[in-house]
C-alpha positions as CSV (number, residue, x, y, z in Angstrom):
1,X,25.8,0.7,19.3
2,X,25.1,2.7,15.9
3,X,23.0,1.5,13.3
4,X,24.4,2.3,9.4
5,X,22.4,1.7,6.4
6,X,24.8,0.1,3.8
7,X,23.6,0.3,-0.1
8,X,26.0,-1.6,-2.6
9,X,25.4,-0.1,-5.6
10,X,26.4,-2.2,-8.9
11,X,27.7,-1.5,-11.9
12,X,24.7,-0.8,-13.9
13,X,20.8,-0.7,-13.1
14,X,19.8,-4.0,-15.0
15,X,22.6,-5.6,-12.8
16,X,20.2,-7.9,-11.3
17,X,18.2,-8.8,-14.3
18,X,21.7,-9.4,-16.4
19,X,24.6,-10.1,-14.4
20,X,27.4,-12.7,-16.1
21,X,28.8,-15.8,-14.9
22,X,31.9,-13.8,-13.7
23,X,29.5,-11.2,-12.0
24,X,27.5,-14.1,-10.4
25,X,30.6,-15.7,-8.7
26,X,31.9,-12.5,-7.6
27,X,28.5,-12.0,-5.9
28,X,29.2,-15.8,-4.3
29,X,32.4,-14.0,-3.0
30,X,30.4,-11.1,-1.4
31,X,28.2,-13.4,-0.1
32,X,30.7,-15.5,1.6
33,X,32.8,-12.7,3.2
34,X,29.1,-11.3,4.6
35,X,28.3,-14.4,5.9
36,X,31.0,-14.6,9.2
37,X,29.5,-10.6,9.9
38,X,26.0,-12.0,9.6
39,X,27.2,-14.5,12.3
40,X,28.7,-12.3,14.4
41,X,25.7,-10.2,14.3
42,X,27.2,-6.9,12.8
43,X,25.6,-7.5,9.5
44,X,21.1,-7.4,10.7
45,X,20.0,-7.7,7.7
46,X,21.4,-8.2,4.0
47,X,19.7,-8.6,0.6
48,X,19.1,-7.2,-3.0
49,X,16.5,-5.3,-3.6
50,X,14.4,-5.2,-6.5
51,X,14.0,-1.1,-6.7
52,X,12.7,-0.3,-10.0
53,X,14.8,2.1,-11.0
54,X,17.7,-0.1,-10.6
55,X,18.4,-3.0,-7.7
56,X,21.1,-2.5,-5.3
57,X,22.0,-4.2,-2.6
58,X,20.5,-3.8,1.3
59,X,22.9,-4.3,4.0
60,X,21.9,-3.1,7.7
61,X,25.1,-3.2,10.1
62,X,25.6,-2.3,13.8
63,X,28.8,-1.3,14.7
64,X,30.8,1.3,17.1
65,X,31.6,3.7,14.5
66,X,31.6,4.4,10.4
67,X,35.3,4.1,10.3
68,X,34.3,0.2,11.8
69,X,31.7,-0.3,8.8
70,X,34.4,1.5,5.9
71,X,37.0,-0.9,6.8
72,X,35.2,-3.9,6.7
73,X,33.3,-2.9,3.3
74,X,36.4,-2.0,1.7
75,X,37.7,-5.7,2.3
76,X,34.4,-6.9,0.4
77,X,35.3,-8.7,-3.1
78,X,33.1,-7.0,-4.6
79,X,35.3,-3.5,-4.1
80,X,38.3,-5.1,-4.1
81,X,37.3,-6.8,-7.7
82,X,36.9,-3.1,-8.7
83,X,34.4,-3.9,-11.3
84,X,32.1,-0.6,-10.8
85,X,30.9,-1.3,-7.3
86,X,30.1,1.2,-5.1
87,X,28.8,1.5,-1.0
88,X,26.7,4.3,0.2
89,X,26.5,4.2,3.6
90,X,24.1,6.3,6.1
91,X,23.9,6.5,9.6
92,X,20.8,5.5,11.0
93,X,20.1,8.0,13.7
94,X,17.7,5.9,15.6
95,X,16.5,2.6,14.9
96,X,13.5,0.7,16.6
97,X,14.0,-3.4,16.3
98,X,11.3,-5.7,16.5
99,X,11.1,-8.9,18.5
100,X,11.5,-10.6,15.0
101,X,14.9,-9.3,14.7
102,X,16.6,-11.3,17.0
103,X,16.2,-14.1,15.3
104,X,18.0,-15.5,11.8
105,X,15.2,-15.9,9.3
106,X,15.0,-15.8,5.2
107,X,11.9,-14.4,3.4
108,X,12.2,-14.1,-0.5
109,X,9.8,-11.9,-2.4
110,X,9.3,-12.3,-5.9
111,X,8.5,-8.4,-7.7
């Protein structure tokens, strides 16, 4: 099945240094409508990352087609809050897992 590289882009760069209360429930929401696709094993991978020319989110996603990852992203709350939220989202023409990827796991680096 394909691979797709999904980047949520936020409102602003210092999003993830500054986000409001209202900002940090509606990332709660995001979180909670990613976590049955995390189950299900679409979503591989998901995250912020601390880029520093602005964060952004990382979601990696397997799925039979782009039309399959669109639909579900436009059904995130983030989107449908339409707050300045954005996805960019890039095939991954071939992808090599690790043994470590098979298995759910958290890691948290601080920048």
């Amino acid at each position: 099945m394909p691979y797709y590289l999904c980047q949520l882009r936020p409102p602003r760069p210092s999003f993830l240094r500054d986000m409001t209360g209202a900002e940090r429930e509606l990332m709660l929401a995001h979180q909670a409508y990613m976590g049955p696709h995390v189950e299900s094993g679409m979503v591989i991978a998901l995250g912020p990352v601390a880029d520093p020319a602005g964060g952004w989110g990382l979601g990696l996603m397997e799925a039979n087609s782009l039309n399959e990852i669109k639909a579900v992203l436009a059904q995130d709350p983030v989107i449908l809050a339409d707050c300045g939220f954005r996805y960019e989202t890039h095939p991954i023409p071939q992808m090599i897992l690790g043994r470590g990827a098979a298995r759910a796991s958290t890691h948290s680096v601080t920048p």
